[in-house]
C-alpha positions in Angstrom: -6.7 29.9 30.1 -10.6 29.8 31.1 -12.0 27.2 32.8 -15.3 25.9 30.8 -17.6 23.6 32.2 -17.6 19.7 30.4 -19.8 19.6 27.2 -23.0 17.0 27.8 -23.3 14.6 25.1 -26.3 12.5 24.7 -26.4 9.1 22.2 -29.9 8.9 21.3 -31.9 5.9 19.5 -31.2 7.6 16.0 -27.6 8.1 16.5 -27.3 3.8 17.7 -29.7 2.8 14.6 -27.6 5.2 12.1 -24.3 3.9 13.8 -25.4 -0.2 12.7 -26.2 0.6 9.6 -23.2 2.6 8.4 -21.4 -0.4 10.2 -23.3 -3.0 8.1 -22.9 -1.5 4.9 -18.8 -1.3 5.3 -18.7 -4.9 6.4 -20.4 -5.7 3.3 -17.9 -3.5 1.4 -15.1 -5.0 2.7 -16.5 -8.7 2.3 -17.3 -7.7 -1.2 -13.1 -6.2 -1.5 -12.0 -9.4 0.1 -13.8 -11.9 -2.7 -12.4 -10.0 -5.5 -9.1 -10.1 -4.0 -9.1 -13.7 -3.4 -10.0 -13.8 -6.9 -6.9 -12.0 -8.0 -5.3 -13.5 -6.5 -5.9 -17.2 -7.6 -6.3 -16.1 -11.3 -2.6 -13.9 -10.8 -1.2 -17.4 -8.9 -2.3 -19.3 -11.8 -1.2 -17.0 -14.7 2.8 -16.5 -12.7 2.8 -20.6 -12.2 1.5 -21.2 -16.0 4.5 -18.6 -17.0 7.3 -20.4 -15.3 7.8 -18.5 -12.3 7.5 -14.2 -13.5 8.6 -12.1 -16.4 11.5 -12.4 -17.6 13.1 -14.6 -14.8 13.3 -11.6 -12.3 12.9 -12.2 -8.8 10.5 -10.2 -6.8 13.0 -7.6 -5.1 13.8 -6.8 -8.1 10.9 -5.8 -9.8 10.1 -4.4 -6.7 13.4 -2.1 -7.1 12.2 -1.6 -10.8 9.0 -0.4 -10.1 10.2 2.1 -7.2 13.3 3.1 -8.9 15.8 1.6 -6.6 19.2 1.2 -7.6 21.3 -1.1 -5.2 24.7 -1.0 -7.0 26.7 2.2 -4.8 28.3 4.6 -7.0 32.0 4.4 -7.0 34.2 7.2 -4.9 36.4 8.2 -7.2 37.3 12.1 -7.3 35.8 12.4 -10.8 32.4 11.2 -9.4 32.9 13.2 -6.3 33.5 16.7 -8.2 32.6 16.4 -11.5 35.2 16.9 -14.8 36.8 20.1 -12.9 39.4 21.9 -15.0 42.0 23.8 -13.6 
C-alpha cells in the first residue's frame, strides 16, 4: 500500500457562516415538528379519553400485534401440522 502524505483541510469564514445557518434552519424545523406533535398528541389524548379508553376495547399490544401482523398464539405440534395431509 502507498504511503500518501495527510490531505490539508482549511475551514474558512464561508464554510462557519454556511454551517450556522444550515444549523438554524433545522432547529427551526425541528421546533416547528415538535409543536405539531404536541398537538397530536393532546387532540389524540383527548379523542382516546372522550372514547372510553381505544377502539373496540383492545389494549395497545394488541393493536400493536394487529398492525404488524403478529400472531402470539403458537401453532400446535401435531404431525398433521408438521407434514401436511400425507397419504400413503
Amino acid at each position: 500500500m502507498l504511503r500518501r502524505k495527510p490531505t490539508r483541510l482549511e475551514l474558512k469564514l464561508d464554510d462557519t457562516e454556511e454551517f450556522e445557518s444550515v444549523k438554524k434552519e433545522l432547529e427551526s424545523r425541528k421546533k416547528q415538528r415538535d409543536e405539531v406533535d404536541v398537538v397530536g398528541v393532546a387532540t389524540s389524548s383527548e379523542m382516546s379519553g372522550a372514547s372510553g379508553g381505544g377502539a373496540d376495547g383492545k389494549t395497545r399490544e394488541q393493536m400493536i400485534h394487529e398492525r404488524i401482523g403478529y400472531k402470539p398464539h403458537p401453532k400446535p405440534n401435531t404431525l398433521p401440522s408438521l407434514f401436511g395431509n400425507l397419504q400413503f
